[in-house]
SENU-379159 format. One record per residue (C-alpha): x, y, z. Coordinates in pm, whole numbers. Example, Ala and Ser with C-alpha at 12.3 -4.5 7.8 and 13.67 -1.06 7.14 Angstrom:
BEGIN
<rec <1230; -450; 780>>
<rec <1367; -106; 714>>
This chain:
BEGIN
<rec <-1489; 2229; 3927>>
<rec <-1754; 2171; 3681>>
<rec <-1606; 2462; 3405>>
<rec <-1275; 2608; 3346>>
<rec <-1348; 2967; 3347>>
<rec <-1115; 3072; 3169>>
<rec <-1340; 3013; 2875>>
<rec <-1517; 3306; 2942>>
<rec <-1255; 3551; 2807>>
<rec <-1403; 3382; 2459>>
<rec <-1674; 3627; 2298>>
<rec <-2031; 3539; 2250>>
<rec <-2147; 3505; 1887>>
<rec <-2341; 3871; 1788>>
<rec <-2647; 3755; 1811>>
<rec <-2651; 3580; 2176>>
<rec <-2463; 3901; 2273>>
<rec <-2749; 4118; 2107>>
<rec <-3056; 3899; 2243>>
<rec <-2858; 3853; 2585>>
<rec <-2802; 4238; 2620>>
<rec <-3160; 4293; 2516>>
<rec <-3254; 4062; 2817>>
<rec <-3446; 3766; 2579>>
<rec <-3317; 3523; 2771>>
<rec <-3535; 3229; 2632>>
<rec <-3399; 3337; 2249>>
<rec <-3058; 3342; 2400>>
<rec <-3118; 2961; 2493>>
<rec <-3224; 2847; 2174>>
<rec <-2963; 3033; 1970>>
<rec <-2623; 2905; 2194>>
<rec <-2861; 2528; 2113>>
<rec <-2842; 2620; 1812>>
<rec <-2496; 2719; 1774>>
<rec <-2399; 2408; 1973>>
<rec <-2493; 2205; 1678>>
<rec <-2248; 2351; 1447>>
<rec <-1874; 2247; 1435>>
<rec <-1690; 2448; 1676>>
<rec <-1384; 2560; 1811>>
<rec <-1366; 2401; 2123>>
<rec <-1278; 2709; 2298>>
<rec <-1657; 2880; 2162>>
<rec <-1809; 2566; 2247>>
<rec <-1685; 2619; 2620>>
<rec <-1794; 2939; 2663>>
<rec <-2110; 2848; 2503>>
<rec <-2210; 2599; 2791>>
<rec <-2076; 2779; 3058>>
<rec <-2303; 3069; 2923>>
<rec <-2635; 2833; 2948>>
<rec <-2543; 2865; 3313>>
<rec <-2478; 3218; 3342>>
<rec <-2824; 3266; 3165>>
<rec <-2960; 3055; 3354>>
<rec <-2838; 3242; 3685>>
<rec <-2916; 3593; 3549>>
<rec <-3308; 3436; 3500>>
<rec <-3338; 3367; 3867>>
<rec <-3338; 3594; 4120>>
<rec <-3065; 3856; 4023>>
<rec <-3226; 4125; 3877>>
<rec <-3629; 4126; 4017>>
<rec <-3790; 4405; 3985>>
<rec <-3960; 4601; 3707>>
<rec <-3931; 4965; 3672>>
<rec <-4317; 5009; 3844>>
<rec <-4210; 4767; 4114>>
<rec <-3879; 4989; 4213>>
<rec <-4058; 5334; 4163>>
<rec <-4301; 5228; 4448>>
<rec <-4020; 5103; 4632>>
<rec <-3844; 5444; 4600>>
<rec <-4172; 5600; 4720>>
<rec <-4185; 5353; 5002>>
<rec <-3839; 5457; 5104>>
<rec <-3767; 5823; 5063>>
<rec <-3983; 6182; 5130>>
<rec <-4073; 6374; 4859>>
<rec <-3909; 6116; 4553>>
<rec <-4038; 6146; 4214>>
<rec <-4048; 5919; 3950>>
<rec <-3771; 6080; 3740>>
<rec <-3530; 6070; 3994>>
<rec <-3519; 5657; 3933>>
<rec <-3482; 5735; 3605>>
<rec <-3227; 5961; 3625>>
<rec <-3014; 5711; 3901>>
<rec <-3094; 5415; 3638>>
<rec <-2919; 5654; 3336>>
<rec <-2665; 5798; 3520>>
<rec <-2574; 5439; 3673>>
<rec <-2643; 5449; 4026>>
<rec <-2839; 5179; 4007>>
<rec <-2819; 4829; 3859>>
<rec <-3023; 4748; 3648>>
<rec <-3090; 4503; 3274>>
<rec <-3313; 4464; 3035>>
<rec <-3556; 4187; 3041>>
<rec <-3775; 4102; 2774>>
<rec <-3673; 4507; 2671>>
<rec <-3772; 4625; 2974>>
<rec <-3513; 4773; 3229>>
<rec <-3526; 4562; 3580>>
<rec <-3342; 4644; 3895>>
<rec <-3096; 4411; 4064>>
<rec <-3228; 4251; 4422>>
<rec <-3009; 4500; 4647>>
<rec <-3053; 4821; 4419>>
<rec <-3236; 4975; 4726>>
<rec <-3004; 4880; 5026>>
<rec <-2709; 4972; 4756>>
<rec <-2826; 5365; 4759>>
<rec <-2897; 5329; 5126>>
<rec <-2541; 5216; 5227>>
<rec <-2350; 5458; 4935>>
<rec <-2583; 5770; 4876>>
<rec <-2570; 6010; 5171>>
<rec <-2831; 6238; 5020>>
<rec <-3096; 5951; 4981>>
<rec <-3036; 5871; 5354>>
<rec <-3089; 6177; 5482>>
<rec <-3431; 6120; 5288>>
<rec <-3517; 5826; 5419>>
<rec <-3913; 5788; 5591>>
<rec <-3789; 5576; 5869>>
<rec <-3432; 5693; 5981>>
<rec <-3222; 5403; 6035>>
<rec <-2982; 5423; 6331>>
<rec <-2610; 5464; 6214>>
<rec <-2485; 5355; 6568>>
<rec <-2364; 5000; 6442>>
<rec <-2165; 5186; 6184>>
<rec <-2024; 5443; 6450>>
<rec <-1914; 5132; 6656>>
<rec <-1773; 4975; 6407>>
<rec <-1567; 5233; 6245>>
<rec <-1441; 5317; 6653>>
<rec <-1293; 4942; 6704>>
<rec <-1113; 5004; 6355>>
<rec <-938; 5295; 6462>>
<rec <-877; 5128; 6859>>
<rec <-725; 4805; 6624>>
<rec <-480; 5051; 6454>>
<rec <-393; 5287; 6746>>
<rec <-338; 4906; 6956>>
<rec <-107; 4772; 6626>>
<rec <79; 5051; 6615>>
<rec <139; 5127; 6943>>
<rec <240; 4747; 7017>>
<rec <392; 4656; 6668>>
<rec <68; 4397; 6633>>
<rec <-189; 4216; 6797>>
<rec <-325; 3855; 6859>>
<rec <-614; 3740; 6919>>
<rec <-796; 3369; 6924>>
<rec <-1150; 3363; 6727>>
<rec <-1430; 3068; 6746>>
<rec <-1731; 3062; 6472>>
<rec <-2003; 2862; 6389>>
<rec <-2098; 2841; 6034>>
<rec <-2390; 2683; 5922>>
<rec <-2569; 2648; 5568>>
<rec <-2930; 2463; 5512>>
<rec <-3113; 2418; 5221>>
<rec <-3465; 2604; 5184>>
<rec <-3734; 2446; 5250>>
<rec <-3881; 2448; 4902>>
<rec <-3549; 2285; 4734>>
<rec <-3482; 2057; 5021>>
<rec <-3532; 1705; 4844>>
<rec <-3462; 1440; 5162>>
<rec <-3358; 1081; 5102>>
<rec <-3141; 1250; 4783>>
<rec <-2760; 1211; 4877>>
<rec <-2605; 1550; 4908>>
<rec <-2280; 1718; 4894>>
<rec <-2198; 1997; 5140>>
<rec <-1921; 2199; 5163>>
<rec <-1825; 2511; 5491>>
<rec <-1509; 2734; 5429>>
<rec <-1266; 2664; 5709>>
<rec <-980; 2849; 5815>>
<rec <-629; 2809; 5642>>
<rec <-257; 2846; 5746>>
<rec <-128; 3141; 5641>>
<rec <51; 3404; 5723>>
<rec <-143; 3557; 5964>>
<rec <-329; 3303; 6057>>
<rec <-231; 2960; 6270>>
<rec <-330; 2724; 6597>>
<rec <-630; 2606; 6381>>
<rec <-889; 2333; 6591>>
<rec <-1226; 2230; 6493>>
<rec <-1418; 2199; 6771>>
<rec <-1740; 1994; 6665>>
<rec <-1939; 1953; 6330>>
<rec <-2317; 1797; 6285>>
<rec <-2303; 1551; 6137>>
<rec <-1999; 1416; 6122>>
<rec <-1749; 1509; 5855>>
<rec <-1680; 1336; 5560>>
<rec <-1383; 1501; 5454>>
<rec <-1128; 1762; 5603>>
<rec <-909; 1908; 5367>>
<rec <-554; 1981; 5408>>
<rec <-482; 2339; 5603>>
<rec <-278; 2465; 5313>>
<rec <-544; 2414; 5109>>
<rec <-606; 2735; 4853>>
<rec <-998; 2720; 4929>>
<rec <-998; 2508; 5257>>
<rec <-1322; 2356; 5356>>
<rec <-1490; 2098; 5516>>
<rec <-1709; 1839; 5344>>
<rec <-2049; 1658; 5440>>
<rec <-2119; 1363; 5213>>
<rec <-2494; 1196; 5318>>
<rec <-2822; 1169; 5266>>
<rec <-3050; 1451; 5285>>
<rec <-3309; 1466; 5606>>
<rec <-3607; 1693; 5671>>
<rec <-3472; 1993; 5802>>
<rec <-3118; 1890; 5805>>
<rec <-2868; 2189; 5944>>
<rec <-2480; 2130; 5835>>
<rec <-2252; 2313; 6083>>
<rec <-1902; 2360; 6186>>
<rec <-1749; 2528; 6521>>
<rec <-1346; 2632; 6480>>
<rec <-1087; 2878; 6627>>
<rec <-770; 2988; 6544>>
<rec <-494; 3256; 6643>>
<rec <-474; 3558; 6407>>
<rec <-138; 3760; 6439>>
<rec <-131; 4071; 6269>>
<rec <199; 4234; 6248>>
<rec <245; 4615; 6208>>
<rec <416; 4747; 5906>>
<rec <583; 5049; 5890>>
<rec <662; 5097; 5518>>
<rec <933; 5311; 5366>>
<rec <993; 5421; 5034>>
<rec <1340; 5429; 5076>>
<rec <1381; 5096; 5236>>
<rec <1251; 4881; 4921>>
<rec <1520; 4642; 4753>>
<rec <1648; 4709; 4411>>
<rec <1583; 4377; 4340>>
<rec <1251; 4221; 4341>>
<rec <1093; 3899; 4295>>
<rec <902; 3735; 3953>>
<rec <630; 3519; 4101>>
<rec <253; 3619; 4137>>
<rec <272; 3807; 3820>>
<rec <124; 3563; 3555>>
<rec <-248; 3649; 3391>>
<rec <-538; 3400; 3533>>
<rec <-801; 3431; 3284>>
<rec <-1101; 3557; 3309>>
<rec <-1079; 3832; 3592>>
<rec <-689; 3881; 3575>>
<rec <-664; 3983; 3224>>
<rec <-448; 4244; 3101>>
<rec <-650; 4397; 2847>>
<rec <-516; 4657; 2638>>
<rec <-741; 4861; 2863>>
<rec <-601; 4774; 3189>>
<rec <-243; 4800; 3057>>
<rec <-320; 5145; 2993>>
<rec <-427; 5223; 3272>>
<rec <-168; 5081; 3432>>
<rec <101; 5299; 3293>>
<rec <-140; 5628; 3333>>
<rec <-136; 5484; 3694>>
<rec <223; 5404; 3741>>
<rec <361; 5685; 3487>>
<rec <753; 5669; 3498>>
<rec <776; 5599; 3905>>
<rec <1036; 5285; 3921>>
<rec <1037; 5224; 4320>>
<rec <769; 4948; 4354>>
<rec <638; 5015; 4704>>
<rec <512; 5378; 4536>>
<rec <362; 5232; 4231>>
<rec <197; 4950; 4490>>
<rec <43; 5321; 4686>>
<rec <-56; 5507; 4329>>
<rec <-271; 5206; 4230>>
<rec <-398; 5142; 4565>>
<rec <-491; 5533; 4566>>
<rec <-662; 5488; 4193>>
<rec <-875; 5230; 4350>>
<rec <-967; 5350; 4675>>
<rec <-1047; 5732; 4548>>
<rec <-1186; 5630; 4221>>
<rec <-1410; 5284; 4250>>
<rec <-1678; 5368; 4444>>
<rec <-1832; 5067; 4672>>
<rec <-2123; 4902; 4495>>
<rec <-2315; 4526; 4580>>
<rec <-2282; 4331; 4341>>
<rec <-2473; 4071; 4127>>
<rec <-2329; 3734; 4122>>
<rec <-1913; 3716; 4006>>
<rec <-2003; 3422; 3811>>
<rec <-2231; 3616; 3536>>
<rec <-1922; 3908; 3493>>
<rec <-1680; 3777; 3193>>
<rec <-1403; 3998; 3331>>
<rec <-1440; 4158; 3680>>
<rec <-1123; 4389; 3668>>
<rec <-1174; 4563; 3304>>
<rec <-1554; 4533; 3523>>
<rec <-1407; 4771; 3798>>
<rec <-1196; 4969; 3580>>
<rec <-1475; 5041; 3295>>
<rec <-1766; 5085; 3542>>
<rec <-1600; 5243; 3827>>
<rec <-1755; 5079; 4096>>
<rec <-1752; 4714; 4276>>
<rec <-1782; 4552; 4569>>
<rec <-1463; 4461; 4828>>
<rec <-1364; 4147; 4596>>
<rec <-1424; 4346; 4283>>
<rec <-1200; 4629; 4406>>
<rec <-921; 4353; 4529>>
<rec <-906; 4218; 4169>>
<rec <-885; 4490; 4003>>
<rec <-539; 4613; 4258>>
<rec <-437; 4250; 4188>>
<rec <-429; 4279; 3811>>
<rec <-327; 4642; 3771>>
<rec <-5; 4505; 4022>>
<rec <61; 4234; 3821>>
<rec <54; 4457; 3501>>
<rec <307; 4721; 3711>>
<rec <542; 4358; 3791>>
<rec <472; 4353; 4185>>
<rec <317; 4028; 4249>>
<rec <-24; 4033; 4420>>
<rec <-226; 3775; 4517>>
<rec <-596; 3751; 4681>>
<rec <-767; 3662; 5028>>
<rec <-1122; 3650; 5151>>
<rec <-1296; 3493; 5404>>
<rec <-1493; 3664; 5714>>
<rec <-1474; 4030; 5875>>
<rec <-1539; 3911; 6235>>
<rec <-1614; 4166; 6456>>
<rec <-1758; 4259; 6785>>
<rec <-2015; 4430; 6571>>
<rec <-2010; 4233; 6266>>
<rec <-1979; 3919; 6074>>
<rec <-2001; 3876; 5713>>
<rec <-1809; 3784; 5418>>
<rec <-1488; 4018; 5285>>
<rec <-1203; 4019; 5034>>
<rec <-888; 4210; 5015>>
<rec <-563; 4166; 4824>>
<rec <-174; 4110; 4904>>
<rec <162; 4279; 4754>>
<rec <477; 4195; 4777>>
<rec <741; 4420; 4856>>
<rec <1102; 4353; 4938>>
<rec <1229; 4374; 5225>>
<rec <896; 4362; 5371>>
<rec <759; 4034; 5220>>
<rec <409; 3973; 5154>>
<rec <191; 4311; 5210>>
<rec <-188; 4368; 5271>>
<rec <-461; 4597; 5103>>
<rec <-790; 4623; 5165>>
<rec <-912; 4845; 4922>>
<rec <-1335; 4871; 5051>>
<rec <-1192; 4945; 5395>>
<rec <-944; 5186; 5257>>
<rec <-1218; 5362; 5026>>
<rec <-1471; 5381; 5248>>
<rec <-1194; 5540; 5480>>
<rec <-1071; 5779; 5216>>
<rec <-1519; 5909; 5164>>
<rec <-1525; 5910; 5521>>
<rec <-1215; 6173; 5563>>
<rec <-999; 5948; 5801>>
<rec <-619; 5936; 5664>>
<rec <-498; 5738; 5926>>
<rec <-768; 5467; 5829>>
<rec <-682; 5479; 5439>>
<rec <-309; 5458; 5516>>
<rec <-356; 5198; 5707>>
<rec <-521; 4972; 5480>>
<rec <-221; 5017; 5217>>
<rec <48; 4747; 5389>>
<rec <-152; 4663; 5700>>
<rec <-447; 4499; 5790>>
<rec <-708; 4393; 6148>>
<rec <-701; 4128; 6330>>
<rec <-1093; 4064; 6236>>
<rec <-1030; 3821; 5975>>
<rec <-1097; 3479; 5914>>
<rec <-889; 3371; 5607>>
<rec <-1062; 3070; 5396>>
<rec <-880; 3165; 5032>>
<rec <-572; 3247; 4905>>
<rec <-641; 3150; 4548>>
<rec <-939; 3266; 4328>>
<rec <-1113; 3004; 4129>>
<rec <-929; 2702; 4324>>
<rec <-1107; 2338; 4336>>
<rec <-1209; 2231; 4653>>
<rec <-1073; 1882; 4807>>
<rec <-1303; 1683; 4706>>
<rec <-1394; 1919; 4398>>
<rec <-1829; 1996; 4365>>
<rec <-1919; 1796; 4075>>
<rec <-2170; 2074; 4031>>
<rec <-2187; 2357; 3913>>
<rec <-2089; 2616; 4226>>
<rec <-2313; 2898; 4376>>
<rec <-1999; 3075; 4363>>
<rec <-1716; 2928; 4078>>
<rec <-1480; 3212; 4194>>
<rec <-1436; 3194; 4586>>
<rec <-1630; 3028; 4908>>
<rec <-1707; 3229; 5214>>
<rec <-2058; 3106; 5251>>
<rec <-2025; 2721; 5161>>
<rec <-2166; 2519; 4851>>
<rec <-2450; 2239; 4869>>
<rec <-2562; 2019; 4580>>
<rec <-2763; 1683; 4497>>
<rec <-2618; 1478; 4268>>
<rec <-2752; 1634; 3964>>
<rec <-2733; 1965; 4057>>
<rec <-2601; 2240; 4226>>
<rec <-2772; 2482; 4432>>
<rec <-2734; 2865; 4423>>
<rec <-2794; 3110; 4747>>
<rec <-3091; 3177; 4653>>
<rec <-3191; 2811; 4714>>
<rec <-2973; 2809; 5064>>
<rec <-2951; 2959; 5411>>
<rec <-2636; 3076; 5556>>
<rec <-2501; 3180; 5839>>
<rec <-2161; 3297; 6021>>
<rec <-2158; 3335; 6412>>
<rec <-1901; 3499; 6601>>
<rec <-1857; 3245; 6963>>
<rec <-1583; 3440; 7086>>
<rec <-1252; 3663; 7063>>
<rec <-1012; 3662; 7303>>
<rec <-717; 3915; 7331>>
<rec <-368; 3704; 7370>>
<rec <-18; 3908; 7449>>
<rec <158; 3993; 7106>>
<rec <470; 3823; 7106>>
């Protein structure tokens, strides 16, 4: 990987902070140049180049629109909206937003972000959008757990195509490239794993174990050139029934180490922690009070790129609101803090209904080994009024997964050279030349669902 982040847990001089806050993006360039020059400690001096990039991604295509462009949006949207209701969502933080230049701009998704988490602004909406996908969606949840229960699990065996191509207006052909598609990994719930054809061939296939597993194109670039991957595998989901009074007096020391940035424990976090946790010593109930602080009190949000965030779980906890892999790193770290290891997965949500990148988090719990907890699924259960949904999703998880990660911030095999879209996990894939590395904004992706066919849980 092209930076350690763990650099960025060092603080930014004042003045880069104040001109970088201030959205003077150009002055923020010059004075980390500037600063650069001096005699450093070589910790600063990290986070100084890795901040060039952060800049650098901030600048292009994360937060574009001015306050006139988003007001006409707003009107474009929703019946009778006024202007001061943006203003009032931008102070109030129900919208993201920076300065640039001084001058408060709103980040890419700020619109579908109200749309998916603001029931009021739907109801408002000019053109009702159908909610039927959602409806369908939320009924094969409830058929998964009412199967998984009723059955003590389920199997099934998945097949996707994933495919990732350069835009058209980055695509340089005759430049050697480096491509990289998330594949699935061993793991505990997930095994019998075939690929079943790539174009073109692959260079490299790394090992199933691997903590970010992927496949790798090495060749030059051609006009219009697709990269693409078609794989199954078996996901077994076992059903947990969890009781209190079953957990071990004795529990294990692994998974409970700090891995800086995003699993810091702040004096913040540890805090919070204890007004979490309070005195309760059985782990499996500490485990459920922190999984209950998350899913009740950070509220689902899109989010701008991980890579510009210096600390996604003081993020979570200071902001209150995050997206699924915010939310899972923030249950991580608070667990670690409370001594029950956690540890992270992501991949797909592959569904009959929908396909599309997710994280959640593990705990482990003796007798009961490694745990799930999906904390978006379990919030957006716990909004929606569905307890057997939000209990669920503390211990147990679907069988619509396709697991890529178990580790954040893992190299690939081979490693990009370049800097990554996305330093801190891969659902989508990476692509870069070889002088440069392109964000998503530059690529197009794509994750089919071929098939899913039900096995007998054995």
């Amino acid at each position: 990987m092209k930076y350690d982040l763990k650099y960025l847990s060092v603080p930014l001089p004042e003045e880069i902070q104040r001109v970088k806050e201030f959205g003077d993006f150009a002055s923020a360039d010059i004075a980390i140049d500037f600063w650069l020059t001096k005699e450093l400690p070589q910790a600063l001096k990290e986070r100084l180049i890795i901040e060039k990039d952060v800049i650098k991604m901030m600048r292009m295509n994360e937060y574009p629109h001015s306050f006139a462009k988003a007001d006409q949006m707003m009107r474009d949207t929703f019946q009778d909206y006024q202007t001061e209701e943006l203003i009032r969502l931008k102070d109030t933080g129900l919208v993201d937003w920076v300065y640039i230049d001084g001058e408060p701009y709103f980040q890419l998704r700020f619109l579908a972000n109200l749309i998916k988490t603001n029931a009021a602004y739907v109801a408002r909406l000019r053109e009702a959008e159908s909610n039927q996908l959602e409806i369908l969606r939320k009924k094969e949840l409830k058929e998964n757990i009412e199967q998984m229960q009723k059955n003590g699990g389920r199997k099934v065996r998945t097949t996707i195509k994933a495919t990732i191509q350069v835009k058209k207006e980055f695509e340089r052909p005759g430049e050697r490239v480096r491509v990289h598609l998330p594949l699935p990994k061993a793991c505990q719930q997930q095994s019998e794993i075939e690929i079943l054809a790539t174009s073109p061939e692959a260079t490299y296939i790394a090992a199933e174990d691997a903590p970010q597993r992927t496949l790798c194109f090495e060749t030059i670039l051609k006009e219009n050139q697709t990269f693409t991957v078609e794989y199954c595998y078996v996901n077994r989901m076992v059903y947990q029934q969890l009781e209190e009074n079953n957990v071990d007096k004795m529990q294990p020391s692994f998974d409970l180490e700090e891995q800086l940035p995003h699993i810091r424990f702040t004096p913040y976090l540890r805090n919070l922690a204890d007004e979490i946790v309070g005195d309760e010593s059985n782990p499996l109930k500490k485990a459920r009070l922190i999984y209950d602080f998350v899913t009740t009190k950070i509220h689902y949000s899109f989010m701008r790129e991980y890579f510009t965030i210096s600390n996604i779980s003081e993020y979570a906890a200071t902001n209150l609101k995050g997206d699924c892999g915010v939310q899972a790193i923030l249950f991580i770290t608070l667990c670690r803090i409370a001594g029950i290891p956690a540890k992270w997965q992501s991949g797909l949500y592959v569904s009959t209904h929908y396909t599309g990148c997710h994280d959640w988090a593990q705990f482990y719990i003796e007798p009961y080994g490694w745990l799930f907890a999906d904390l978006s699924f379990g919030g957006g259960a716990y909004r929606d009024g569905d307890r057997q949904r939000w209990n669920h999703y503390f211990g147990n998880l679907d069988v619509f997964r396709m697991v890529a990660n178990s580790e954040i911030q893992a190299d690939f095999q081979p490693a990009k050279m370049q800097l990554r879209a996305d330093p801190i996990d891969n659902q989508r894939g990476e692509f870069e030349y070889e002088n440069e590395g392109l964000p998503y904004a530059c690529l197009i992706v794509s994750q089919e669902r071929l098939s899913m066919e039900e096995l007998p849980f054995d």
